[in-house]
C-alpha positions as CSV (number, residue, x, y, z in Angstrom):
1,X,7.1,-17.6,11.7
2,X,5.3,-18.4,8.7
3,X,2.9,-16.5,6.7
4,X,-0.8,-16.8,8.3
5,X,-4.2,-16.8,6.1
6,X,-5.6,-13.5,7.9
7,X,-9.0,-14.3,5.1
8,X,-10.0,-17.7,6.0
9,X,-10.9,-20.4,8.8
10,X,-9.5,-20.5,11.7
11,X,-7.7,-17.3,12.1
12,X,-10.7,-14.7,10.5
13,X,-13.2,-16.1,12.7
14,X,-11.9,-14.3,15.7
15,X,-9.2,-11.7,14.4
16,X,-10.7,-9.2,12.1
17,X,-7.5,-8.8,9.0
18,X,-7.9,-5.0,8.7
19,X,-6.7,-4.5,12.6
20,X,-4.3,-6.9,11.5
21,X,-3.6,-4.5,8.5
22,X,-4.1,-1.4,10.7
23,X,-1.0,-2.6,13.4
24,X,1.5,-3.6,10.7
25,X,1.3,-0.4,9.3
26,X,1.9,1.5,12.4
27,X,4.7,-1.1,13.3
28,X,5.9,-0.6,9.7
29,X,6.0,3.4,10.6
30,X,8.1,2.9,14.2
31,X,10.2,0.5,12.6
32,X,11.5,3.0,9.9
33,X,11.3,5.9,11.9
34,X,14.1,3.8,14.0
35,X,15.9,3.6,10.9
36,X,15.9,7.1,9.3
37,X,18.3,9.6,9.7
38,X,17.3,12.9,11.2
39,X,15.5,15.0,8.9
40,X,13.1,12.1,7.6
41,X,9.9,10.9,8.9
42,X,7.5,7.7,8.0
43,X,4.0,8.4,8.9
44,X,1.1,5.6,8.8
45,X,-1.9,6.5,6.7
46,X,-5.1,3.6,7.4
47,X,-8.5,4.3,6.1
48,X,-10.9,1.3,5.6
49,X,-14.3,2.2,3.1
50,X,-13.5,5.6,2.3
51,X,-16.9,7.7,1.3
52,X,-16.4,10.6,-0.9
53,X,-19.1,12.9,-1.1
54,X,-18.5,14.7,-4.1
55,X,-22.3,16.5,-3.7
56,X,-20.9,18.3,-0.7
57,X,-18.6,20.8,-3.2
58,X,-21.5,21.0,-5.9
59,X,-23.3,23.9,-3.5
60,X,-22.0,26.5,-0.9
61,X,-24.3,28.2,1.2
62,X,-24.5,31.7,1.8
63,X,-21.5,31.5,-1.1
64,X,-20.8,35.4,-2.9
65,X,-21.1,35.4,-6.7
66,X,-17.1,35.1,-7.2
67,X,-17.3,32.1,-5.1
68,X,-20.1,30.5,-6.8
69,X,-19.8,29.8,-10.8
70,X,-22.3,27.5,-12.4
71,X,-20.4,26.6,-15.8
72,X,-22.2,25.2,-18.8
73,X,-23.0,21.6,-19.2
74,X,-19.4,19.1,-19.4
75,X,-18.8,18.4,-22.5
76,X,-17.9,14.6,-21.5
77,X,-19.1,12.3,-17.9
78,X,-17.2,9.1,-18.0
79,X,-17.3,6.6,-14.9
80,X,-14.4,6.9,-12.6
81,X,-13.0,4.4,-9.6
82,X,-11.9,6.3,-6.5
83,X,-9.8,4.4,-3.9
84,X,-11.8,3.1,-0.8
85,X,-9.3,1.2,1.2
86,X,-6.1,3.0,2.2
87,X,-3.3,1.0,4.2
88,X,0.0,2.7,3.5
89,X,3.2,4.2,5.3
90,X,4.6,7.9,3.9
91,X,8.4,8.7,4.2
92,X,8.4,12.2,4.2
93,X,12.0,14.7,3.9
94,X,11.5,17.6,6.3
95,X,14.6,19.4,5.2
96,X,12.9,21.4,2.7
97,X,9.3,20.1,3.3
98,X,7.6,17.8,4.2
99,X,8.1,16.5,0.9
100,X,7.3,12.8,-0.2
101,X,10.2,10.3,-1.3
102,X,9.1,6.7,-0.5
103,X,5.5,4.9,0.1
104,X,4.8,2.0,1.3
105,X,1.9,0.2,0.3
106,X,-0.2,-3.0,1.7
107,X,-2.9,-4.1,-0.3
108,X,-6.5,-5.0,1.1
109,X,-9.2,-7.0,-0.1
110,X,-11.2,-3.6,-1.9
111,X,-7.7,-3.1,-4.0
112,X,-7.8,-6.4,-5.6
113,X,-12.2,-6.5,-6.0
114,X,-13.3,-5.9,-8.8
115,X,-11.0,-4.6,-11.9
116,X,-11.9,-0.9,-11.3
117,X,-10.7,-0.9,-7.9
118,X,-7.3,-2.5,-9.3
119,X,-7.0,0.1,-12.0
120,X,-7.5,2.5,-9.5
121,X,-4.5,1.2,-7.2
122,X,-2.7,0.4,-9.7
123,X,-2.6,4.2,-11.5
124,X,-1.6,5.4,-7.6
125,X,1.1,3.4,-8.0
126,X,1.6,4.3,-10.9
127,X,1.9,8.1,-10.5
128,X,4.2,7.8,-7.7
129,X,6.7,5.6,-9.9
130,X,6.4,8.2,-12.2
131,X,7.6,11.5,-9.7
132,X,10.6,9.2,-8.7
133,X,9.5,8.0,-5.5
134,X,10.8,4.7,-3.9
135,X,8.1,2.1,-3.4
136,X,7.4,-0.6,-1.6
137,X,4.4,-3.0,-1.4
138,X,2.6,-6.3,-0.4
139,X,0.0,-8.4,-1.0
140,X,-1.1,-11.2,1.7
141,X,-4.7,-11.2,0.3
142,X,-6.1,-14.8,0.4
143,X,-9.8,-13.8,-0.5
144,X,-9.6,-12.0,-3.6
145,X,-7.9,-13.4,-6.5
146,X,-5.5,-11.0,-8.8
147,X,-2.6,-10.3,-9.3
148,X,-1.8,-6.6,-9.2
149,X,1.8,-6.8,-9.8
150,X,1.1,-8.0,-12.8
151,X,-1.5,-5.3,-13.9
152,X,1.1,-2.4,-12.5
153,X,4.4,-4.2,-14.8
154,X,1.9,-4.1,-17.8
155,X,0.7,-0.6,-17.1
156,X,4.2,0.9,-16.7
157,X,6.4,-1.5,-18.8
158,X,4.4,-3.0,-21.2
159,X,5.7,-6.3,-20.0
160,X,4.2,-9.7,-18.7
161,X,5.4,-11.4,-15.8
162,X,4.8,-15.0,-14.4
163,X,1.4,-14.7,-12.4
164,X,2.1,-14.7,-8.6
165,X,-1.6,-14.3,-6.0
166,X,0.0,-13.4,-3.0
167,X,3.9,-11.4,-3.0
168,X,6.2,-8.6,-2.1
169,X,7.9,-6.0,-4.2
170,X,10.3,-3.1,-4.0
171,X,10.3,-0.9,-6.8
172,X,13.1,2.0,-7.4
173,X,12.9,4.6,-10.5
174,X,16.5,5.4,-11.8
175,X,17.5,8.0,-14.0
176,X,20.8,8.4,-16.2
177,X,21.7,10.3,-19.5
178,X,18.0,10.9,-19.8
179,X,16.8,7.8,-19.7
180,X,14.9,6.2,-17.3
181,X,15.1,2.6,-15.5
182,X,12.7,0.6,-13.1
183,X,14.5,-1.3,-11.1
184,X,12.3,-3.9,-9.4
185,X,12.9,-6.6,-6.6
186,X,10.0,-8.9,-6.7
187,X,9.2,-12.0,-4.7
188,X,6.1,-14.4,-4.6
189,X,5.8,-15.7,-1.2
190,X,2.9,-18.3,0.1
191,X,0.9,-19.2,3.5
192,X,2.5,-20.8,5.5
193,X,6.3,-19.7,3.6
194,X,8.9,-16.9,4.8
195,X,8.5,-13.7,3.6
196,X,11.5,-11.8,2.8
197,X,14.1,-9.6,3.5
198,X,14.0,-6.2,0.4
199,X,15.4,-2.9,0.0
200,X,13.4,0.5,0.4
201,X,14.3,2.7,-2.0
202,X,13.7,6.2,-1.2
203,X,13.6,9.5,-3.5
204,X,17.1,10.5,-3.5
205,X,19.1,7.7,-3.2
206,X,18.9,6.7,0.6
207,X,18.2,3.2,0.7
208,X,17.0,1.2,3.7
209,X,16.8,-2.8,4.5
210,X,13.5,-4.0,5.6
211,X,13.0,-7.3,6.7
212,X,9.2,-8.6,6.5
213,X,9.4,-11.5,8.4
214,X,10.8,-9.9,11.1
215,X,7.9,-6.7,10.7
216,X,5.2,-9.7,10.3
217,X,6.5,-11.4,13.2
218,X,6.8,-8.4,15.3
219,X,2.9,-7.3,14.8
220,X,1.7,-11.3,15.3
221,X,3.5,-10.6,18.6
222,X,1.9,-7.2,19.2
223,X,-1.9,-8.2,18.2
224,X,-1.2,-11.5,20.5
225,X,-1.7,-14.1,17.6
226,X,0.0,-17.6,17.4
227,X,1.7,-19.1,14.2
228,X,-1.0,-21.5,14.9
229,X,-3.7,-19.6,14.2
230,X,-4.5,-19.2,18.0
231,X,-5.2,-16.2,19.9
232,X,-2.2,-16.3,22.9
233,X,-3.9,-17.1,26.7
234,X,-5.7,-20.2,24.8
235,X,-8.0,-18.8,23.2
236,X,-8.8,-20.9,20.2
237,X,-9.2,-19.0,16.7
């Protein structure tokens, strides 16, 4: 089935794109918990406009003095982006845990808004390149234009790449005599196209097929929505 616009007439005028984001996530989760030996675990982690209210940890009530410091004046305040939208899957090792070894990432619309919001996805992807751990992502944002593949190969490598909107990408950190490699499996994909079949690196070595088409087609089926753009029992989207 092909790839559907989940952003744009018909299909978003009845079917809202983060349950649509919501449910592949959670199929993502059952699909590699069917595929991980024992002693591993993937756990979905959805959370649309995230509010952080920082005041809440300026003042304690009824705190004791060693509780309660009130430092001088920072000596620096610079602006910071915080993440709003989170739509991921965590592979976790229990053996000597739960300890993190492979994310999965799906980007929403917030990620790729405004350049902030990028930088800020982009340094979480960043970081967890950077302890070694396996990850995965994809980008089926029609709405937003930006290409945050792109930004994340020039924040780690330095590197251009050809400009892709929409895409998938498997990323896996390799080590050897002290050095250190990215290996990367990257592929562009379009409405109405396939989307592929990757590897999942995770932490460790263990890696796992995934097939996206099959995922996508799997959570079209669940949520009851055509390759059409239809809602199933004739509703039309």
């Amino acid at each position: 089935m092909p790839l559907l616009d989940h952003f744009h007439a018909p299909l978003n005028l009845r079917r809202q794109w983060h349950s649509f984001h919501h449910a592949w996530a959670a199929s993502i989760a059952v699909e590699l918990n069917r595929k991980l030996p024992a002693g591993y675990f993937a756990d979905p982690n959805v959370a649309f406009g995230i509010e952080i209210d920082v005041a809440t940890f300026e003042e304690t009530p009824d705190a004791s003095p060693e509780m309660h410091w009130n430092p001088l004046a920072p000596t620096m305040v610079a602006p910071m982006a915080m993440l709003t939208d989170v739509v991921e899957v965590n592979v976790f090792s229990s053996q000597e845990g739960p300890v993190l070894i492979g994310a999965f990432e799906l980007i929403s619309s917030a990620n790729k808004d405004q350049a902030s919001a990028r930088d800020a996805f982009v340094s979480k992807c960043a970081s967890l390149l950077q302890q070694g751990i396996g990850l995965v992502a994809v980008d089926v944002v029609t709405n937003r234009r930006a290409d945050i593949f792109a930004e994340l190969m020039q924040r780690i490598a330095q590197r251009g790449v050809v400009p892709s909107d929409l895409w998938t990408a498997s990323y896996r950190p390799v080590s050897a005599d002290g050095d250190t490699d990215l290996q990367i499996w990257h592929e562009p994909i379009i409405v109405g196209g396939a989307l592929p079949t990757l590897p999942f690196w995770l932490k460790g070595g263990l890696c796992l097929r995934f097939d996206f088409e099959a995922s996508y087609m799997r959570t079209l089926c669940d949520q009851r929505i055509q390759d059409n753009g239809t809602i199933q029992n004739g509703a039309t989207a």
